[in-house]
N, C-alpha and C positions, 0 to 999 in steps of 0.2 A: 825334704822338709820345705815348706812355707813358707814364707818370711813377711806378716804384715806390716807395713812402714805405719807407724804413728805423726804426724806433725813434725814434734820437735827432730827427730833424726835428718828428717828430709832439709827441714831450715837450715840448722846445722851443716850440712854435706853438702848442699845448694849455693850457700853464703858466700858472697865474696870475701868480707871480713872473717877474721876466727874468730867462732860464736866459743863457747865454754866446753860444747862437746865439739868441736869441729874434727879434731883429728880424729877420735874414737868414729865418729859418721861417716868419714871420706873413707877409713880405715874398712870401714865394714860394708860399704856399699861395693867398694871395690871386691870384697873378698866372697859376700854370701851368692849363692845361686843364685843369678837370672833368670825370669824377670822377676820382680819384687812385686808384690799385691799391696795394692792400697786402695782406696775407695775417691770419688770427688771431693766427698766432703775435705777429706786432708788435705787432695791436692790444691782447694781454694784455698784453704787455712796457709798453704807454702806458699802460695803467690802472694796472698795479703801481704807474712810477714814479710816477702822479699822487696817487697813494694812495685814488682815486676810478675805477670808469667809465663816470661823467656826461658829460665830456670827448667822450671816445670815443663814446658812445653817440649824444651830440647831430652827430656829426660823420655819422656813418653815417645816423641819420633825416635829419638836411639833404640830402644826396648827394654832399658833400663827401667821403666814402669807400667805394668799397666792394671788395670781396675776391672775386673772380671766378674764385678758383683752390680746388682743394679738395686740400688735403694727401692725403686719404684715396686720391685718386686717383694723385697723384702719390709716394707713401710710399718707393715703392723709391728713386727717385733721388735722392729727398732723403738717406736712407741713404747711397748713396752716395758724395755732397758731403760729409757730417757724418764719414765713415768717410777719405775723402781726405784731407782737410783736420782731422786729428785734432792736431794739432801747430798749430793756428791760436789759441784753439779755436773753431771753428765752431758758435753754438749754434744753434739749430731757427729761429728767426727767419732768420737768414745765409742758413741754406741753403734755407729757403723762396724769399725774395728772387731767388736765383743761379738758384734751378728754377726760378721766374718770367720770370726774364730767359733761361731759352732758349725757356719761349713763344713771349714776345711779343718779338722781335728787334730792331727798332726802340723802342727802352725806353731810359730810364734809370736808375737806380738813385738814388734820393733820401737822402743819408747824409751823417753826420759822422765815420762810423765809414771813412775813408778807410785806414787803414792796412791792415787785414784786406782790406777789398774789390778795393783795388790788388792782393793777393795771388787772389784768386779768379780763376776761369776757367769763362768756361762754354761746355760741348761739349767741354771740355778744354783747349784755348789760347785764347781768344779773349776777351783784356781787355774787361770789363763797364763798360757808359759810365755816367760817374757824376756827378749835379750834385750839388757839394758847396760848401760856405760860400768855398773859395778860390775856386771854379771859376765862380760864379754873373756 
């Protein structure tokens, strides 16, 4: 199985400080199949919050991350999502994720950001399976 990293896990797992999920992130980065799928959009969202992207940067030369999708290819749809889901709000990261997950089908979605992603659909109905800090 898949495993698409969302933002907050990555912050979380990344952080020097313990963030609120830290142990559940460090817990499960350590334990899920290698490598983890995520997009840019998140991995700038992780440097932002870190205030650093040393973080980030060490994770991707390890091969603990890497990004197998290219927005550029997939632009329309992500459009889309962003354009659907305008009332959420959906930012670029979201709906990278959601365009991910109709990829690769067999996926999960890796978040803390449970309440928006309960709302997403991808293909248009079809609840996106998600491992999240309740759910682990």
């Amino acid at each position: 199985m898949i495993h698409l990293l969302d933002t907050g896990p990555l912050v979380s797992a990344l952080a020097r400080e313990e963030l609120r999920f830290g142990s559940w992130a460090k817990d499960l980065l350590r334990h899920l199949p290698q490598p983890l799928y995520t997009c840019e959009a998140v991995l700038t969202e992780v440097a932002h919050f870190l205030g650093t992207p040393e973080p980030v940067l060490a994770a991707v030369a390890d091969g603990l991350l890497v990004c197998p999708w290219d927005l550029c290819e997939h632009h329309a749809r992500v459009r889309e999502l962003v354009r659907k889901y305008a009332d959420q709000p959906m930012d670029l990261a979201d709906a990278c994720l959601v365009a991910m997950s109709e990829k690769w089908w067999d996926c999960k979605v890796v978040t803390v950001d449970v309440t928006d992603f309960k709302v997403y659909r991808r293909r248009g109905r079809h609840a996106i399976p998600l491992l999240t800090p309740n759910a682990s």
